[in-house]
SERO-4910 file (N, C-alpha, C, O; in steps of 0.05 Angstrom, whole numbers):
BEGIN
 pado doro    nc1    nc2    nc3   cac1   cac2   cac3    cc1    cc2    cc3    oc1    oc2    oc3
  Unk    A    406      2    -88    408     27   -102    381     34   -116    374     57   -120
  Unk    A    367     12   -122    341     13   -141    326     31   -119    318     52   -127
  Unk    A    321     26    -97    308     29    -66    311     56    -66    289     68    -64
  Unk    A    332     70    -67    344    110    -72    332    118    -91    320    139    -88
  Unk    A    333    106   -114    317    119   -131    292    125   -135    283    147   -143
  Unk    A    278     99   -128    242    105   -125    241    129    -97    226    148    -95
  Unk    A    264    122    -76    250    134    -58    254    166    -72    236    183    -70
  Unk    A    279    172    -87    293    201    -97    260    204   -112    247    224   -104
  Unk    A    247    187   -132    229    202   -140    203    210   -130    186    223   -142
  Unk    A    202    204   -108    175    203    -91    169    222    -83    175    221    -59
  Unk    A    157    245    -90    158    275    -76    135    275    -50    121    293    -40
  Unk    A    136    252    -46    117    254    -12    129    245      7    120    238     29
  Unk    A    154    245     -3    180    229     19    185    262     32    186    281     16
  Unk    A    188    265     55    197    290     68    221    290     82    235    309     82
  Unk    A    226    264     96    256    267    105    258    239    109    240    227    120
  Unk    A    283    228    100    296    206    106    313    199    111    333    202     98
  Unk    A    314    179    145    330    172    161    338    139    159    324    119    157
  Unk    A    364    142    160    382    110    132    392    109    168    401    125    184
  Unk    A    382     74    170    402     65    194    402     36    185    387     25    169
  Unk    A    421     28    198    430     -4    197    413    -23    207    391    -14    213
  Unk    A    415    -43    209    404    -72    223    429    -83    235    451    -80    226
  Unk    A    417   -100    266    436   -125    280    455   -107    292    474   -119    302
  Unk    A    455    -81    294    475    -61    318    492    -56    302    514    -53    313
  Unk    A    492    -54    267    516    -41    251    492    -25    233    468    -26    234
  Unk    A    506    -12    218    496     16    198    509     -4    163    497     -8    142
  Unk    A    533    -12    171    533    -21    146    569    -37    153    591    -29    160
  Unk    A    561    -54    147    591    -82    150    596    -93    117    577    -98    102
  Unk    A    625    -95    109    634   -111     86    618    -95     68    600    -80     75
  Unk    A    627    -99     39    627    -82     20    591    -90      7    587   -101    -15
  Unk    A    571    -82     23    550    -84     25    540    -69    -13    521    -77    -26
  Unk    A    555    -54    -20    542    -40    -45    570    -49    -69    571    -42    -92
  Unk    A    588    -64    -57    607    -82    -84    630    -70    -81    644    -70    -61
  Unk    A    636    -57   -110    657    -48   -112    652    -20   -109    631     -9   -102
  Unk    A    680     -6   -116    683     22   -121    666     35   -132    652     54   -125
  Unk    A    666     17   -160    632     31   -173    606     27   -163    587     41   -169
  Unk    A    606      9   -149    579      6   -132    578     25   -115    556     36   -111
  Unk    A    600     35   -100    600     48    -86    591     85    -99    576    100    -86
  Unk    A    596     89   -110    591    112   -131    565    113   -138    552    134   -133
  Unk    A    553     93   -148    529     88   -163    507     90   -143    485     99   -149
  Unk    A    514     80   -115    490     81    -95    499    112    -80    481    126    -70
  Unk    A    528    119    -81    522    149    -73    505    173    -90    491    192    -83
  Unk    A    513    164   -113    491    182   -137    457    181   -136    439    198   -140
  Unk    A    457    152   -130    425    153   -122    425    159    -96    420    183    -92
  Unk    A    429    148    -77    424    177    -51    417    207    -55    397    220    -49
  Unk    A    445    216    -70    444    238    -77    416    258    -88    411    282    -85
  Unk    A    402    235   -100    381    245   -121    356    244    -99    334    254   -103
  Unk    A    364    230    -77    332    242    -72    333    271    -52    351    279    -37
  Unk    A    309    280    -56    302    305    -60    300    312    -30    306    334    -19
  Unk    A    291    290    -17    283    302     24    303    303     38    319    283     34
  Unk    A    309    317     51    334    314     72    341    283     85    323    266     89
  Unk    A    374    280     90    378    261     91    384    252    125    388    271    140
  Unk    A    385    232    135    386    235    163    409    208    167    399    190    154
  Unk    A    431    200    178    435    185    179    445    173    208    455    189    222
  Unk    A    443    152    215    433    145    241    451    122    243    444     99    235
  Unk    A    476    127    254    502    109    252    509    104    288    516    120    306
  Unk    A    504     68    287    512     52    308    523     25    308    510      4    304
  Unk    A    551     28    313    568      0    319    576      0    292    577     23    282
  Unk    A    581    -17    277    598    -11    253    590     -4    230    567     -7    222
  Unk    A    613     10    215    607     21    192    626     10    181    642     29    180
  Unk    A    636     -7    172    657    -14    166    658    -29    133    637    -39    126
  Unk    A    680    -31    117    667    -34     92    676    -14     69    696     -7     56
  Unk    A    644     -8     72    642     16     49    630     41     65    610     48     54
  Unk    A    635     56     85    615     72    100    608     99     82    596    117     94
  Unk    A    614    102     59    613    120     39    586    129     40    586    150     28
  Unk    A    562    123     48    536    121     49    525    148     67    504    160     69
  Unk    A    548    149     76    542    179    107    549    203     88    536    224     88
  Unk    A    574    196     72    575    227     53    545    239     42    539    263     42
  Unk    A    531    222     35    507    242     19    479    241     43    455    243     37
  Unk    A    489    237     68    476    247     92    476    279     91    499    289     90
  Unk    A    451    298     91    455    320    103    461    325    138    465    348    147
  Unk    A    462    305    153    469    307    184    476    275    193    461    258    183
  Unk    A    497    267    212    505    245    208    498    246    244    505    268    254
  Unk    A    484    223    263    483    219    287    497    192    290    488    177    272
  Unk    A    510    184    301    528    155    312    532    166    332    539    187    343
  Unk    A    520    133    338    531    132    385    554    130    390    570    126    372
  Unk    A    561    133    413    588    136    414    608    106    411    633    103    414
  Unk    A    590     91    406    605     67    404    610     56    371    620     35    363
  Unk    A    599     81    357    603     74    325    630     80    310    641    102    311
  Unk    A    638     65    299    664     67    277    665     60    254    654     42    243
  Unk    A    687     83    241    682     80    212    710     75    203    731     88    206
  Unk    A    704     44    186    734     44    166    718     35    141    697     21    141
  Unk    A    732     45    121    736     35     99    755     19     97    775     23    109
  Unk    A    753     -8     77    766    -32     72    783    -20     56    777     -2     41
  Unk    A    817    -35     59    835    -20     53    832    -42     26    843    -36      4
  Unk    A    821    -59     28    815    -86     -9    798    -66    -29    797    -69    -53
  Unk    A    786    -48    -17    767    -31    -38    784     -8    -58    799      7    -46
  Unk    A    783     -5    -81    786     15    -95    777     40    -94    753     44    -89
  Unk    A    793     60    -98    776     89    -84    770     94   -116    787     87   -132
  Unk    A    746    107   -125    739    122   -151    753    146   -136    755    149   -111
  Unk    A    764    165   -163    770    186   -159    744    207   -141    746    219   -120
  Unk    A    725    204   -154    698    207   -149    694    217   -111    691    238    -98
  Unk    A    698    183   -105    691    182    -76    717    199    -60    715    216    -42
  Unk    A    744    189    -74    757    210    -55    744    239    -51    738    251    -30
  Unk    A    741    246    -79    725    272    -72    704    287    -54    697    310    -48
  Unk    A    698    259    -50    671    261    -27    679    265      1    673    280     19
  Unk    A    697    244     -4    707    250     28    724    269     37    728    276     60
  Unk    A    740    282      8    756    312     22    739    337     17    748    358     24
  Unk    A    712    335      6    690    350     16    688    354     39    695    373     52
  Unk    A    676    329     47    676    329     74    681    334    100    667    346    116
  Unk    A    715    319    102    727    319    123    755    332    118    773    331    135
  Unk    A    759    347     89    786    358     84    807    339     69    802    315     67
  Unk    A    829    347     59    844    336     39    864    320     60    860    296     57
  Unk    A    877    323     74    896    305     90    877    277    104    881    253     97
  Unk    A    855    288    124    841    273    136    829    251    119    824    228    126
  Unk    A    825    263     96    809    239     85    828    220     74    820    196     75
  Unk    A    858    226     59    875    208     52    881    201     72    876    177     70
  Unk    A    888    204     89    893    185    115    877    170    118    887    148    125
  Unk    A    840    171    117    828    152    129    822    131    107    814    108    112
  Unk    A    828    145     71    825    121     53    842    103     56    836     79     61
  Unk    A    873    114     55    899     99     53    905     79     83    918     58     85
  Unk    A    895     91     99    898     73    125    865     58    144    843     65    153
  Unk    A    884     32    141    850     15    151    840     12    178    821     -1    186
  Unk    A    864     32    196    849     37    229    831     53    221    829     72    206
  Unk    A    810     34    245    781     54    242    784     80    253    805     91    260
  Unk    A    756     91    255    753    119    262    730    121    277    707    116    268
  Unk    A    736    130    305    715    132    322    699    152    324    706    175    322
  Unk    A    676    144    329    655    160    327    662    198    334    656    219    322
  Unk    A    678    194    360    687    222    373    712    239    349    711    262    340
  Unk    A    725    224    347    747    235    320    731    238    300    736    258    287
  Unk    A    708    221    291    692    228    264    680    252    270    673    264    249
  Unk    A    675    269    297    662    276    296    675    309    304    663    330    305
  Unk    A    698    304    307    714    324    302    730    340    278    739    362    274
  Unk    A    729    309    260    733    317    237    708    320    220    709    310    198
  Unk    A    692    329    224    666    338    215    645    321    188    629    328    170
  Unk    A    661    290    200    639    277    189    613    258    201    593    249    191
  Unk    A    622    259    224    596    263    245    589    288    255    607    301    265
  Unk    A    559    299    255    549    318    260    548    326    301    555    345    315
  Unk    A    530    294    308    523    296    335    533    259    352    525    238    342
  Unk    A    542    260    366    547    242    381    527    240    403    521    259    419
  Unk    A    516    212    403    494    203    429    500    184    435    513    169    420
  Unk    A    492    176    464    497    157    474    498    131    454    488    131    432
  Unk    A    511    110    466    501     74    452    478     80    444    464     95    458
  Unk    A    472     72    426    439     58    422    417     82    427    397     76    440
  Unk    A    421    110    415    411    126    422    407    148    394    387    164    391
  Unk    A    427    145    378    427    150    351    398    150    330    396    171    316
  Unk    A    382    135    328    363    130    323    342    146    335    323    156    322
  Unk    A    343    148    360    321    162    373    326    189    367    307    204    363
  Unk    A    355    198    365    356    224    362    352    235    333    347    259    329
  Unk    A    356    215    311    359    214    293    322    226    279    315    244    264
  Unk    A    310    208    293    278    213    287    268    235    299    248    246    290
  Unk    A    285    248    329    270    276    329    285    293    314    271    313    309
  Unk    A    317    297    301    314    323    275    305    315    261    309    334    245
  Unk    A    282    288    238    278    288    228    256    305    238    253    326    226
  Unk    A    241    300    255    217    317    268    217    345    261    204    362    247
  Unk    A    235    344    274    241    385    281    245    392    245    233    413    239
  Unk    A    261    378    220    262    385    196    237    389    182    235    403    162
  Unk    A    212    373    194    185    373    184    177    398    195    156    404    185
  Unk    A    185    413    208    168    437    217    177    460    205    164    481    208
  Unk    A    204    459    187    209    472    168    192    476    141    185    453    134
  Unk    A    180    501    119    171    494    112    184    478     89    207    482     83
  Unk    A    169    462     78    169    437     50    190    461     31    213    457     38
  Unk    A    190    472     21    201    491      2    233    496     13    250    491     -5
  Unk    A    241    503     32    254    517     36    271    488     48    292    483     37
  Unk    A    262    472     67    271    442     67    286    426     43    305    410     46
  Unk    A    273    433     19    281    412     -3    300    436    -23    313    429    -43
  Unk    A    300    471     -9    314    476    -32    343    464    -21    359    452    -35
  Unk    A    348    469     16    370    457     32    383    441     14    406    444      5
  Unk    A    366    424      9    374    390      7    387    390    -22    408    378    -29
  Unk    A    366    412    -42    385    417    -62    408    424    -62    423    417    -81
  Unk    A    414    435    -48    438    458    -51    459    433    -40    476    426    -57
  Unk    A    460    422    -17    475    403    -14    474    388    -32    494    381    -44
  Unk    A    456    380    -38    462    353    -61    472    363    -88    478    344   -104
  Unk    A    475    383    -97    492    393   -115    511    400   -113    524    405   -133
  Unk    A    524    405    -83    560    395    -75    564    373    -77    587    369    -84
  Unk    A    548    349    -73    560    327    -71    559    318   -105    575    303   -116
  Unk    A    535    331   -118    535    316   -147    563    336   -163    566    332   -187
  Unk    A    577    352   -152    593    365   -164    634    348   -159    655    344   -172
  Unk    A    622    344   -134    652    330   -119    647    301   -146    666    295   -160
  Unk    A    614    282   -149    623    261   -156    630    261   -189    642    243   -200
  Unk    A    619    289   -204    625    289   -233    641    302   -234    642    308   -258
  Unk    A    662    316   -220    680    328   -232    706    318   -251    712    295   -246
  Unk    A    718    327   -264    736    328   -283    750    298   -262    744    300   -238
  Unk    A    764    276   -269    782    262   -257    822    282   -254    835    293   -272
  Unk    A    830    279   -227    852    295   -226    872    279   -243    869    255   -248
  Unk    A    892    295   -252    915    276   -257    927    258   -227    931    265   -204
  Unk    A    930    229   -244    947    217   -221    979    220   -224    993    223   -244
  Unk    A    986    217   -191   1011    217   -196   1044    205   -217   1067    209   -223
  Unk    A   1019    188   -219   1032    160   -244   1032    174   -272   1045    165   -291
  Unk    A   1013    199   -274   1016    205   -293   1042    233   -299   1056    237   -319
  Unk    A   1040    240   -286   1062    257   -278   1084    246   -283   1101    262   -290
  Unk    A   1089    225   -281   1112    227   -283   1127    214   -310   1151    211   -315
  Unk    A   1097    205   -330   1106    204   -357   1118    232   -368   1126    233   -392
***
């Protein structure tokens, strides 16, 4: 998380593309808990260059890491579950019914079958599907093609998204159903 932040403050960072090691993007609860998981989406959040994320073979875990992606590429052999042992912050649900919508996403918190790259990508949390092992390559030419945008108009993008996502993660907490029924 320390790593998001220097890079969030670095205004010579122009676009950055987050991929995994060993043929996964991210396995087991790599950033902790719930609040870890929050805490490293907020620093994501903060940095300023467009985000690129470059998802192959598993995501499995915490894949919460793709929400504060401005464009998500996974090969077609990539899948995403979240660990059904993890706690959702109100927070992150929010992120993900940003995302992918209010049913879709309780379905994919509450249930621990994964989600394949082609369904992720219908439910519009994958952007582009590429071959195996191909993600990455494609991943480095939109970063390309985002550099030929100019600098200004690139980072206001990135604002504007990243102030949906900093809005989904501070908003008011909903009532839970538990509370209701005091």
């Amino acid at each position: 998380m320390a790593a998001f932040r220097r890079i969030g403050r670095d205004g010579r960072n122009k676009v950055l593309v987050l991929t995994g090691a060993g043929g996964g993007f991210i396995a087991g609860g790599d950033c902790g808990d719930a609040d870890g998981a929050a805490a490293m989406l907020r620093s994501l959040v903060g940095v300023a260059a467009p985000v690129i994320a470059a998802v192959e073979g598993r995501a499995h875990g915490l894949p919460d890491i793709v929400l504060a992606a401005d464009i998500v590429v996974a090969g077609k052999d990539a899948e995403f579950r979240r660990s059904p042992r993890q706690t959702t912050k109100e927070a992150i649900r929010r992120s993900w019914r940003r995302r992918i919508g209010t049913l879709r996403a309780d379905a994919f918190l509450a249930c621990p079958a994964p989600l394949s790259a082609s369904r992720a990508a219908a439910w519009g949390l994958v952007d582009e599907v590429t071959p195996t092992g191909a993600a990455l390559a494609r991943a480095v030419e939109l970063a390309r093609a985002y550099l030929a945008v100019p600098e200004r108009l690139r980072r206001r993008l990135r604002a504007e998204a990243a102030q949906s996502m900093i809005d989904a993660l501070t908003a008011e907490p909903m009532v839970e159903p538990a509370d209701l029924a005091a």
